[in-house]
N, C-alpha and C positions, 0 to 999 in steps of 0.2 A: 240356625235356630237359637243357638245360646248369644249372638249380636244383637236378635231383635228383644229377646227375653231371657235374660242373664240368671245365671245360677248363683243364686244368693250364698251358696256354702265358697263360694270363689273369693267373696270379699272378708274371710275369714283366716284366720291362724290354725290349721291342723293338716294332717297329714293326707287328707281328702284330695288338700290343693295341687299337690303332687303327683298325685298317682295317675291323672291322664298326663301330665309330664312326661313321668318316665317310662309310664308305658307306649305311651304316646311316641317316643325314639325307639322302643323295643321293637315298635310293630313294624317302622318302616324298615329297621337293621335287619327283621325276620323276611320280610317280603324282598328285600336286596339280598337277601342270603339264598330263597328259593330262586329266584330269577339271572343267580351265578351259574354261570355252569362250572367254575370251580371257584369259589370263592379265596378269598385271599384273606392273612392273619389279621389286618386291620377290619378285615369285613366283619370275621370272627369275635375280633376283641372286643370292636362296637357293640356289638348284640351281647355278651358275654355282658360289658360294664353295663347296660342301658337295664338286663333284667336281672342285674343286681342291683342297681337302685330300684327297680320299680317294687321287687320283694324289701327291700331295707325301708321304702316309703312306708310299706302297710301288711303288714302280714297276712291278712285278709287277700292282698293279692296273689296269695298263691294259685286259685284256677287257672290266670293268666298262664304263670308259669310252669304247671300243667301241659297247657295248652303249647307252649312255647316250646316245650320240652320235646312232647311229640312232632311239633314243626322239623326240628333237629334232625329229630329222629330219622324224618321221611326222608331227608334231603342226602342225610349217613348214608340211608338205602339204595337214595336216588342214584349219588357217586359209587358208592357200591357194585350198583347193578351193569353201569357203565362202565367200569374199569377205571375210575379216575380217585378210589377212595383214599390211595397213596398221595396224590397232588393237593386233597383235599383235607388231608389229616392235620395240619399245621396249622389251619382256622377251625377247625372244628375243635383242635386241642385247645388254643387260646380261648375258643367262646366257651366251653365248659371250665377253663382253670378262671377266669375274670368271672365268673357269675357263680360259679362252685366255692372259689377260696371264699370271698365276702359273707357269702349265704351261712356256709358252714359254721364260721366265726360268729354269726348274729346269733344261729341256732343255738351255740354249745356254752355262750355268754349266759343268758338265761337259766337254760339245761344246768348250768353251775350253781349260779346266784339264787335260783328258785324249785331247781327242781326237773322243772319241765321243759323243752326245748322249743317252746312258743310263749312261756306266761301268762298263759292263760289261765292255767288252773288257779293260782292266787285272785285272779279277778273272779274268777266263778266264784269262790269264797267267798269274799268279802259281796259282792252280788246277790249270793243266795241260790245260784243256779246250780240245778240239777242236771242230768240225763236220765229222760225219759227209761223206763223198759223198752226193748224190741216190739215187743207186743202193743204197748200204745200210740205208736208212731204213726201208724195207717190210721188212726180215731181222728189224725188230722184234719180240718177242716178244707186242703190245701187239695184233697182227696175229690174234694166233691167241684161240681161245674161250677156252681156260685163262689167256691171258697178260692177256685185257682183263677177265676176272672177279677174279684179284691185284691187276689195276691199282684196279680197282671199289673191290673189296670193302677194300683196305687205305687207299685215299685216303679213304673213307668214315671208316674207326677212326681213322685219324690226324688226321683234320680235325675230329671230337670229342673224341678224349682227346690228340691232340697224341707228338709222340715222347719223352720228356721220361725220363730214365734216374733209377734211384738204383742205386747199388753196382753200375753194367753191366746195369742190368736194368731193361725198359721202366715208366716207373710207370703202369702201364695192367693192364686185366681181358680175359681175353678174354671173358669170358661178357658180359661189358656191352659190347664189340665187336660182338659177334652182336646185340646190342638194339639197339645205334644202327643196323647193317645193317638190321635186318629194318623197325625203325620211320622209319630214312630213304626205304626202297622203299615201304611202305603208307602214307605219308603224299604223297611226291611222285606215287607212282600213281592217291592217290584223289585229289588235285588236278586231276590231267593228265584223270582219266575225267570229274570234274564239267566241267569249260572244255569239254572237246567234247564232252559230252552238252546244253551251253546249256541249262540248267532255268531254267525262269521264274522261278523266285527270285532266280538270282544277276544281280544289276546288270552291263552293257556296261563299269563303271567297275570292277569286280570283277573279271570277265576281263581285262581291260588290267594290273589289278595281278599278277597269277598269272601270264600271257604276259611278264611284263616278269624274273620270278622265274627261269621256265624258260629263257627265255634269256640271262640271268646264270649258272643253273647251267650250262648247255652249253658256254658262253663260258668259263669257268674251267676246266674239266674238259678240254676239247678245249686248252686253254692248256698246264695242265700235261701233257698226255698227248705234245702237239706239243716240250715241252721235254724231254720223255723222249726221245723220238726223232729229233733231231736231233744232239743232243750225244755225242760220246764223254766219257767223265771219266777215262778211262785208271787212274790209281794216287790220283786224289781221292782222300783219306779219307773225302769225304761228296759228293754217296753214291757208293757204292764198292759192287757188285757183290757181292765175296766177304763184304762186312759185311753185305749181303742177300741172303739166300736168295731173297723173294718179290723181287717187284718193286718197287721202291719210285720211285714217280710223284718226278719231280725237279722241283723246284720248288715242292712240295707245300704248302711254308707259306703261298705267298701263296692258297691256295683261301681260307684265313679272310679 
């Protein structure tokens, strides 16, 4: 899909470009880690260095590494439960100190220089953005059917063709909008039907790769959706409400 219809934010300088990079090696280092049955410190360190860059690319990427986290996690249990956590403690040490140490240091840089151990709070400043109350979180429009199929249907376009303007006007198609909608939904639904239909064809190690997939997508989506609704942006220019008719999911870039 993106050979025959290229993602405009690709031809570009920012840290967008990156971020299927590096998470891009995190994901195969995490599926070669579950498909170990004891994995070894190289195996460890790769995944360790892959989702330290992919957090250093983009801070935004933390779901992923959420996500990545618990992978870790199942796999601890997995050796665990088997008797082999002793053989396997030496990669699982390296992949937590390779993606621990970096992370750490990125964090407590900030956390010094700014205050906070993201920096974001300076940007919300200078921005103008707020946090909502608890209480007006649900007034979301994100709540309702029409508001979560905008949300849907336009994170989808935007996360293939990107928002990228010439002369005030999106450089994007809608007709190939509606292709990546339709082919996003028939590709992840016949995904999602093979995993729980388990045919004997597909490999325990093939499921694990797809389950690792689905909840990366969830994990982003439910990311940006939660940034929708927690922040006010008041007169932000971006995004800014009356510069959006539809919805526009905030935070949107880092889904790539």
């Amino acid at each position: 899909m993106l050979a025959f219809f290229p993602q405009t934010t690709f031809y570009s300088l920012n840290n967008d470009v990156l971020s299927p990079l590096c998470f891009g090696a995190a994901f195969i280092c995490l599926v070669r880690l579950l498909r170990a049955d004891v994995p070894n410190v190289q195996m460890g360190t790769a995944a360790g260095l892959t989702l330290a860059a992919t957090f250093l690319a983009k801070t935004s990427n933390l779901p992923l590494i959420t996500v990545s986290v618990a992978v870790v996690m199942f796999k601890v249990w997995g050796l665990a439960r088997i008797g082999k956590f002793r053989a396997g403690l030496p990669s699982m040490a390296g992949l937590a100190l390779c993606a621990g140490l970096p992370i750490s240091v990125w964090r407590a840089w900030p956390k010094y220089n700014f205050g906070d151990s993201t920096g974001a709070a300076m940007k919300m400043r200078l921005l103008g953005w707020t946090y909502k109350p608890f209480g007006e979180w649900w007034h979301h429009p994100i709540f309702t059917l029409h508001g979560f199929w905008t949300f849907i249907s336009k994170l989808v376009a935007t996360f293939w063709q990107s928002e990228f303007l010439w002369h005030g006007q999106p450089l994007a198609s809608p007709v190939v909008d509606i292709i990546y909608l339709i082919l996003s939904g028939s590709f992840v639904g016949i995904a999602l039907f093979a995993v729980l239909r388990r045919p004997a064809f597909m490999p325990e190690s093939h499921r694990q790769a797809l389950w690792l997939g689905f909840a990366c997508i969830i994990a982003v989506v439910g990311f940006l959706a939660g940034l929708s609704i927690i922040f006010d942006f008041h007169y932000c220019p971006y995004p800014y409400r009356r510069n959006t008719p539809t919805l526009r999911p905030a935070g949107w870039r880092s889904a790539r």
